[in-house]
N, C-alpha and C positions, 0 to 999 in steps of 0.2 A: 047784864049778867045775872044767873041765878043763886043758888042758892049751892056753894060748895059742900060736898057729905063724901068726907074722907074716906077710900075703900081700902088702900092699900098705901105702906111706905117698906123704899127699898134699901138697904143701906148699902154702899161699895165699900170694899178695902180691899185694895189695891185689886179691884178686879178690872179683868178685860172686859164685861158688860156685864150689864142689866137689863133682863127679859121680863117686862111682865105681861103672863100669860094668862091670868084670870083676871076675872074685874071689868073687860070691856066686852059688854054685850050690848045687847037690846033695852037696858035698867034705864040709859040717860040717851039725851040726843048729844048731849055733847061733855065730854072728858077733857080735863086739865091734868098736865102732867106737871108740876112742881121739882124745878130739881135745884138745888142748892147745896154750897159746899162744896163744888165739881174743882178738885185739882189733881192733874194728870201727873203721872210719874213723867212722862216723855217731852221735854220743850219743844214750844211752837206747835201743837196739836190741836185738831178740829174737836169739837164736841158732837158728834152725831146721834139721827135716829133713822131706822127704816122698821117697816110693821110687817104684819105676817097675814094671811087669809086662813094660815091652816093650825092655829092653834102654837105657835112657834115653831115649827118642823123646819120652816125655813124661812130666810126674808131677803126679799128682793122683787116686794111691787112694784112697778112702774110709778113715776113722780112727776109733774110737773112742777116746777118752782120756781122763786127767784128770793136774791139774796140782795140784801142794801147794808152797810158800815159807815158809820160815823165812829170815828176816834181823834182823839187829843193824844199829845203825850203831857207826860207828867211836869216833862223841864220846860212846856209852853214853847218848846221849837216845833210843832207840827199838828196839823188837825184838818178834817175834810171830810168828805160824804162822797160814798162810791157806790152803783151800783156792780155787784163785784161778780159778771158772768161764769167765771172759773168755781163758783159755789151753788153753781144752778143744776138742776135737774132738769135737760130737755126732754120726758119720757123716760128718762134713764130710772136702771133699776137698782144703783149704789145708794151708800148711805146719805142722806141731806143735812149739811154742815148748818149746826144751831148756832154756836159758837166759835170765831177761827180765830188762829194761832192762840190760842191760850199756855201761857206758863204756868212751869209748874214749881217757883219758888213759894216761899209760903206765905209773902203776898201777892199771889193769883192765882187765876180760877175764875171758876164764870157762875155764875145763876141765870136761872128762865123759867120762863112758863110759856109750855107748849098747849095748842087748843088743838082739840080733833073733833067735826063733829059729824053726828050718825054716821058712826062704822060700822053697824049693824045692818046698814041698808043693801040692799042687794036690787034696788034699783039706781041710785045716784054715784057717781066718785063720792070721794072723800074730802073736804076740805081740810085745811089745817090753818094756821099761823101760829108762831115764835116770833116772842122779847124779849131780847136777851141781855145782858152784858157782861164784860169780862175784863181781866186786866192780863194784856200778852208779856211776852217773851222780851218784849222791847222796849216796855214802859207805857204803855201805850193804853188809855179804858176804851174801850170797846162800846158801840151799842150794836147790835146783832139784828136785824129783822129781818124773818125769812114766811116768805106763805106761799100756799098752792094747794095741790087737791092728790090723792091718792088716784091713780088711774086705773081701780077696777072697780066692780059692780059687787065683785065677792065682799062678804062681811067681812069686816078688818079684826080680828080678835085677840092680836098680839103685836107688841113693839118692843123693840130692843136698841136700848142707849150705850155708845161706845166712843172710846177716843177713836181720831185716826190713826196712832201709834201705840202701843204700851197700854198698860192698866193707867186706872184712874180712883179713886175717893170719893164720897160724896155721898148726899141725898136724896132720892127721887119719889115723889108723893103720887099717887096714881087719887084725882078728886071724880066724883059724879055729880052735873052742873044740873039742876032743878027747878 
């Protein structure tokens, strides 16, 4: 990895998302999204993101993905590693789940770092991967890993971070990797 040069930080209270619209050009091959302190107002909610080609107007690229969990619970009655289909994007154009079932008492919430890189390109997709972790609804920590590739050729220039349900809290870092 290279050398992170902080462009952008976005703060939530109690919003429904987080767009950020400038910052991802042609500047880097590859962007880090930092988000930390993510607790939702709505229990048991996903953490998402999908990106945009036209400056934020809209978002609903096409995805390919896939999703893996490993969790514990806290009382050491339960633990395992899933690859969890239901969090997958076959081509679909919905949001892609960084983080699932997150609570929203106020010990839990999730952190991650998402990688995007060359969304500028208008020859290749897009790749991505997320790390994530979290502490759910049901006691439960979380490790999150999700990756795949944006499915167009257009420049990527916008992404937008949301729960599945309700507003959310939190911090989201937009870096340029060097």
């Amino acid at each position: 990895m290279g050398i992170p040069t902080l462009i952008s930080t976005s703060t939530a209270s109690n919003a429904s998302s987080v767009a950020i619209t400038s910052g991802i050009d042609s500047t880097y091959d590859e962007y880090m999204f930092v988000y930390t302190g993510v607790n939702p107002a709505t229990d048991n909610v996903h953490f998402q993101f999908q990106v945009s080609t036209d400056g934020g107007s809209s978002y609903g690229v096409s995805m390919a993905t896939t999703f893996f969990d490993a969790w514990h619970n806290e009382g050491d009655t339960g633990a395992g590693l899933s690859y969890e289909t239901s969090k997958d994007l076959a081509n679909g154009t919905g949001y892609q789940t960084l983080n699932a079932d997150v609570g929203n008492d106020a010990d839990f919430g999730c952190v991650g770092i998402l990688h995007l890189f060359n969304p500028s390109s208008t020859t290749y997709v897009k790749h991505f991967y997320n790390r994530a972790t979290s502490t759910t609804y049901s006691d439960y920590a979380h490790d999150d890993s999700c990756a795949g590739y944006v499915n167009t050729t257009s420049a990527v220039d916008a992404i937008n971070f949301k729960c599945s349900s309700g507003n959310f809290d939190g911090v989201i870092q937009l870096f340029g990797i060097s």
